[in-house]
N, C-alpha and C positions, 0 to 999 in steps of 0.2 A: 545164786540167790539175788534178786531186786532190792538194791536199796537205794532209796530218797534221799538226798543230802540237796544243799541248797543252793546246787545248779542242778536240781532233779535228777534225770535219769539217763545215762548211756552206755552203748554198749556197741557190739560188732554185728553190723547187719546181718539178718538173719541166722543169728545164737541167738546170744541175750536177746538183741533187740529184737521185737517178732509182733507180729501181731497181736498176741494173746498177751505180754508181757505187757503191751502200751494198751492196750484193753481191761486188762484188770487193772493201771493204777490212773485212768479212766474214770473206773467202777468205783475206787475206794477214793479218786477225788469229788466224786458225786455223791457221795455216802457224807464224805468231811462237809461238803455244801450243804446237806440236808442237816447235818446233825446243828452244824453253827449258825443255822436259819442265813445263809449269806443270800446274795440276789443269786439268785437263779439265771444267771446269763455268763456266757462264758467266749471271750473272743479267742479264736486259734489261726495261729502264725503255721506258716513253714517255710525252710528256705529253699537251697536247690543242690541239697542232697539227693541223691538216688533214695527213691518213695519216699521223699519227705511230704511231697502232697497227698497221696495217699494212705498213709497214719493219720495224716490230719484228718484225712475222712474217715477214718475210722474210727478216730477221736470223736467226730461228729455225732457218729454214728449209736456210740456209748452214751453220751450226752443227751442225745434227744429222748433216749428210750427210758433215761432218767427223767424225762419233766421239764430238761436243764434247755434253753433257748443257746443253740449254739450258732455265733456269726463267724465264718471261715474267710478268711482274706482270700482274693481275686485273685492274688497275684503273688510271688513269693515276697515274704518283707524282711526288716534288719529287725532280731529280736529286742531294739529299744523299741519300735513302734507298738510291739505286743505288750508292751510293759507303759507306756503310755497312755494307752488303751483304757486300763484299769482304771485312770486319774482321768481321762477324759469322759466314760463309760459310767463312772463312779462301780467299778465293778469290783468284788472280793477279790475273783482270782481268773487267770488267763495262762493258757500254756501256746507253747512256742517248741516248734520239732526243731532240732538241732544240735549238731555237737558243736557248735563253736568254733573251732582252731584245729579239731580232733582230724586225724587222717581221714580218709575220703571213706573208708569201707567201715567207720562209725558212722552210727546218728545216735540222735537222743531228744528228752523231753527234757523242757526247762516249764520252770512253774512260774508265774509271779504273784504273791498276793498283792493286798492292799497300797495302792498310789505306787503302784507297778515296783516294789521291791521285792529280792530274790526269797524264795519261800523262808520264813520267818522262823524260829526256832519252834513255837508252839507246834504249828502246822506241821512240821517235819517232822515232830515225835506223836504225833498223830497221826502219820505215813507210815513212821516206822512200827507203832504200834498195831494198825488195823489192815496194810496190805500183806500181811502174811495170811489173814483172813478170809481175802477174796478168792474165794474157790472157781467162780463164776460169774458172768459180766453179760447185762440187758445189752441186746443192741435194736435199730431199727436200719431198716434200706436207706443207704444215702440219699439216690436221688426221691423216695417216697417222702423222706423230711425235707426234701428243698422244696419238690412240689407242693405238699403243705404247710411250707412256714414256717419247720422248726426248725429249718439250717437258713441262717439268711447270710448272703455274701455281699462283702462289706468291703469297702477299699477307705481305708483311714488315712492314705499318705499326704493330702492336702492338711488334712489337721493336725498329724504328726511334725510336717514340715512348718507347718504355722506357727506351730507352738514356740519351735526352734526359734523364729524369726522373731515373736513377741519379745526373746530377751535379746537377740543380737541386735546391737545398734549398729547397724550396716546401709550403708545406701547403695542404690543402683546404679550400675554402669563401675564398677568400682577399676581400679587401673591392675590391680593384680593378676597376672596370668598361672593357672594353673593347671596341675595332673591330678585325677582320683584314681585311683586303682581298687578297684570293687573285687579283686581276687578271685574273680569267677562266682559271687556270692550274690549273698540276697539284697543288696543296700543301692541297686541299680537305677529303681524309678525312682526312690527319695532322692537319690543325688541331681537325677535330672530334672525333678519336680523344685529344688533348692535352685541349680543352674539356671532352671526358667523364670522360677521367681525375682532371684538376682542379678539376672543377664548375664552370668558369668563368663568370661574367657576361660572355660574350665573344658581340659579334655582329659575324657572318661576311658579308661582302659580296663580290661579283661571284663567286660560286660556280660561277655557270652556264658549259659549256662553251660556248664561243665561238671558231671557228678561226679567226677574222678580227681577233680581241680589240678589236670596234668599228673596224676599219680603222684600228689603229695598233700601235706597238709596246709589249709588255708590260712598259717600264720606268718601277719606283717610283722616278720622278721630282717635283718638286716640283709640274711645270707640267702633269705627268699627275692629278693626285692632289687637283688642286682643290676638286673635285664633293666629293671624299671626307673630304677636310679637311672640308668647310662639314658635312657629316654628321656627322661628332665632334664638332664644337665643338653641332653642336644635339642631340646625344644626352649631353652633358657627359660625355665620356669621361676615363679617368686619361690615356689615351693611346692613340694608332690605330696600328696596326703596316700593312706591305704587303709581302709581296714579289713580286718577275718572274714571268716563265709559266713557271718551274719550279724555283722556292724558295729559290735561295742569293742573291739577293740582298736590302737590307734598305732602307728609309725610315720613319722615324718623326716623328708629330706630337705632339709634348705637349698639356698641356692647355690652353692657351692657343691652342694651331694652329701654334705654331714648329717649323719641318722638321727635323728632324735626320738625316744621314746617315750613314755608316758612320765616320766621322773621329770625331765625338764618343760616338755608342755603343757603337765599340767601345774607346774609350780607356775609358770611363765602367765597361766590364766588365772590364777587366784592374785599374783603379782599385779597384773595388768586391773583387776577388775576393783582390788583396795586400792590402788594409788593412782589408776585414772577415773576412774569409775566410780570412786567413793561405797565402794559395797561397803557391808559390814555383817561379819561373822568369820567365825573358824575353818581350819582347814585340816581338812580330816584325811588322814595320810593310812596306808598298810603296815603291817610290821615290816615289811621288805623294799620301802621305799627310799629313798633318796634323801640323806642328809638335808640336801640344797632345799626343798620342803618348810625345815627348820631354821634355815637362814634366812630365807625370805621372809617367814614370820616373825623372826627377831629384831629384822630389821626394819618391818609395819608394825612394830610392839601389836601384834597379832597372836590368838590363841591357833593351838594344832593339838589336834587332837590323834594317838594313836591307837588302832584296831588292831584284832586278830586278822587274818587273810581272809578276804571273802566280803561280796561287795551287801550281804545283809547284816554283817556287822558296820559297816562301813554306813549304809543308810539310815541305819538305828542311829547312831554316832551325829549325824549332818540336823537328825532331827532333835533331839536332846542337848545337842551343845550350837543350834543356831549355823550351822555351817553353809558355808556357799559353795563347796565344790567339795568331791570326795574323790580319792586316788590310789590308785597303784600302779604301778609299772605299764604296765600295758593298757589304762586307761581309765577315762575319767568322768564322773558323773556330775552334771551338773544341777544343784538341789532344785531349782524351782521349772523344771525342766521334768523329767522324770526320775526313781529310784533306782537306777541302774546305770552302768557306765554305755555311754553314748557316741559313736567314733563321727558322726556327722554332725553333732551340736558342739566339735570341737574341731571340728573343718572349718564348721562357720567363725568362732571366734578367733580361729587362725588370719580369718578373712579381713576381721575389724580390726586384730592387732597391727596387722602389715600397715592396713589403710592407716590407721590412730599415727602411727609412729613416724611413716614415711620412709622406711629404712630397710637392708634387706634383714630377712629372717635371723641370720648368723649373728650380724651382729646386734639385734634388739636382745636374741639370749645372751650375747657375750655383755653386751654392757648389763643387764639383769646379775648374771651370776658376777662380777667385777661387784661391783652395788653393793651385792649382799655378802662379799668375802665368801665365795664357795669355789674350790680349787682344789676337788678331788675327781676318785675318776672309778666308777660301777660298772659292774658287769656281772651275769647270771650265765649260767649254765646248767645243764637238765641234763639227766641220764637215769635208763632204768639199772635195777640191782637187784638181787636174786632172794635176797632175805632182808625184806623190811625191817621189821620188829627188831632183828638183830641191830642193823645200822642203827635203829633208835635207841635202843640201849645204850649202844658203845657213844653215843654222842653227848646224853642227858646226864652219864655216871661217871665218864673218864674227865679224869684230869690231866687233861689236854697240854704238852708242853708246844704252845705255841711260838713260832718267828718272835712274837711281841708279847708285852706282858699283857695276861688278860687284865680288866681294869674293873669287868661284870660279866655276869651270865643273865641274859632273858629269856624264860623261854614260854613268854606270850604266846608263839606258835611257831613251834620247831625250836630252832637250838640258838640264838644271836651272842656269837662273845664279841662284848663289847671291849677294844680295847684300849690304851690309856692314851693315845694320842687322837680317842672320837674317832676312829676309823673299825669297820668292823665287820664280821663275815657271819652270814644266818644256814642254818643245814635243814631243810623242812622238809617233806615230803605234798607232795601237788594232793589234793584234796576231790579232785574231777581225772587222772589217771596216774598208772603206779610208775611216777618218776622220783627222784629225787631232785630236789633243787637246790645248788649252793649258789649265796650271793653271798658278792664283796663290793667293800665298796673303801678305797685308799687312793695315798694320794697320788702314785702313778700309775701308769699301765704296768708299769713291771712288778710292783707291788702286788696287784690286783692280782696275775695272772700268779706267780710267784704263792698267793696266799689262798687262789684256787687249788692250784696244782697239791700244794701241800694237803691241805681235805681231802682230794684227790686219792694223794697217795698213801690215807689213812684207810680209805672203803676200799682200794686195791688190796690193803694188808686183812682186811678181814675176808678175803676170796668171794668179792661180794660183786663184781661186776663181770 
């Protein structure tokens, strides 16, 4: 069964995902445009999935025979420029073919409404409500709508990249030399359209389209990223950037080769943006985020705001309480920028912080977290399990005798016991595939691992892996 949640839709090429499946909700997002009087224009991404170009034309294809002006990118793009779109466009809503991070033999559809955030609550129980309805979906001939002008092909990435630049205060010729690693993904011409812009010392790796992405999945992870590390540190880079197969999310290696993920660069840019910068506004963090977050803002007498997981709560949150960037682990949004998390509008201010500071990367975070008294140590891990609902049970009702005394329970989204020395482990289940995800987050590596393992050995005991 299709269901819309709010990174829309995916599935395994050629099951779920199918022509007919991305055709009827197609149909029923053309039906939600009509009914909510929205503009009638609709911009479509895709990356460089196997037939991600060709859904998008299928997508077109549904589109026009609705009435609906649909403009299909030129060229494959990073799902933030789909979602920028909407706020450049002034458009309701824009889809983007892709699964994100997902192994190679998914794809999917992502939605964005309004000023490019992830499909909104309203809109999703309008999905959930009316596409069990769609029995059957208008289409017209692809190229019979281009020749007449109701597909027009559009290339956004000079305004995308622009936009970028409007907030980054960076100058040309800048002394930093760098790695981007595009992961075999769609974020190829923005990176070099950015490089040209900035004159950058930047070299571009795994550019090549790949729909297999080496038979694995396109997430800048640590244990993915190896090869690419050992390439930095032998091209003595300031720093190596990477994102997913289709841009918002982020991993970085300083110049030493220490990983850094979304916890410390994006605390490091809301850091950087009140206290040199003079911004003002909140910082809007995940349930599964980073202490250090909270330090940072304790220490700018700064508000932080917390969310459930998922970047349209997150966007709601940045607009309601004023905020200047929004976060979770794997990446970061920045508000006057687009609604969505963006991996190259955090390249860029990688760029301004090194330039600002004069210093290598390692240690402008090291003196940051020093500053702020932050001196713990995080780490996630993902595994699937045979009986959901179960593990969710046995998490939300037991009383757990933990290593530490618990000190709280949250369970904003999934399970967080908080315990009495501020350190703490969350048990949730991922929202876009059936994994389970445990964070921790203490004050050493052996702690950490130590308070993993123990979770661990709790879903082992229920014969659940």
């Amino acid at each position: 069964m299709m269901k819309i949640g709010t990174s829309g839709f995916r599935g395994v090429i050629g099951e779920d995902f199918c022509k007919e499946n991305v055709c009827k909700i197609t149909q029923c997002l053309c039906d939600i445009l009509k009914k909510k009087n929205f503009k009638r224009e609709v911009v479509v991404g895709f990356d460089n999935r196997f037939l991600s170009e060709i859904f998008a034309k299928w997508i077109c294809e549904v589109l026009c025979a609705n009435g609906i002006l649909a403009k299909l990118t030129k060229t494959s793009v990073p799902s933030p420029l789909v979602s920028f779109s909407n706020k450049l466009l002034n458009n309701d809503l824009s889809v983007m073919i892709t699964a994100s991070h997902n192994p190679y033999y998914y794809n999917g559809l992502k939605i964005f409404s309004k000023n490019g955030q992830d499909l909104e609550s309203e809109l999703e129980k309008m999905f959930e409500k009316n596409l069990p309805k769609v029995k059957k979906f208008k289409f017209l001939d692809y190229d019979e709508c281009v020749k007449n002008g109701k597909v027009e092909i559009v290339s956004l990435v000079k305004e995308y990249v622009g936009n970028i630049l409007k907030f980054v205060k960076i100058k040309k010729n800048i002394k930093a030399k760098t790695l981007f690693n595009v992961m075999n993904g769609s974020s190829f011409e923005c990176v070099l359209e950015l490089k040209k812009q900035l004159k950058l010392d930047c070299q571009v790796t795994n550019e090549n389209r790949d729909v297999s992405f080496g038979f694995s999945a396109p997430i800048p992870n640590e244990e993915n990223l190896e090869v690419f590390k050992k390439l930095a540190l032998e091209k003595k880079a300031d720093f190596a950037f990477a994102t997913d197969g289709d841009g918002d999310r982020l991993a970085v290696f300083d110049e030493v080769g220490n990983y850094h993920n979304g916890n410390e660069i994006c605390s490091l840019i809301y850091y950087y943006l009140v206290k040199e910068r003079n911004e003002k506004g909140a910082f809007v963090k995940n349930f599964s985020f980073s202490i250090l977050a909270d330090k940072v803002c304790e220490n700018l007498k700064t508000k932080i705001i917390e969310t459930a997981i998922g970047f349209k709560h997150i966007a709601k949150a940045i607009t309601e309480n004023n905020g200047i960037i929004g976060a979770e682990n794997s990446g970061c949004e920045v508000a006057c920028h687009t609604s969505t998390k963006d991996g190259l509008v955090v390249f860029a201010m990688l760029l301004e912080i090194v330039e600002f500071y004069n210093k290598p990367l390692s240690k402008i975070i090291e003196d940051m977290k020093k500053e702020v008294g932050y001196n713990l140590v995080y780490k996630e891990i993902s595994f699937k399990v045979k009986d959901r609902k179960k593990v969710e049970i046995f998490f939300e009702n037991s009383n757990i005798n933990f290593p530490k005394k618990v000190f709280r329970i949250d369970k904003l989204d999934g399970v967080k016991f908080i315990f009495d020395d501020d350190t703490w482990v969350l048990v949730r289940f991922s929202g876009t595939e059936n994994l389970l995800r445990l964070v921790a987050e203490q004050k050493t590596k052996r702690e950490v691992e130590k308070m993993l393992n123990y979770v661990l050995e709790m879903v082992e005991k229920l014969g659940d892996l």
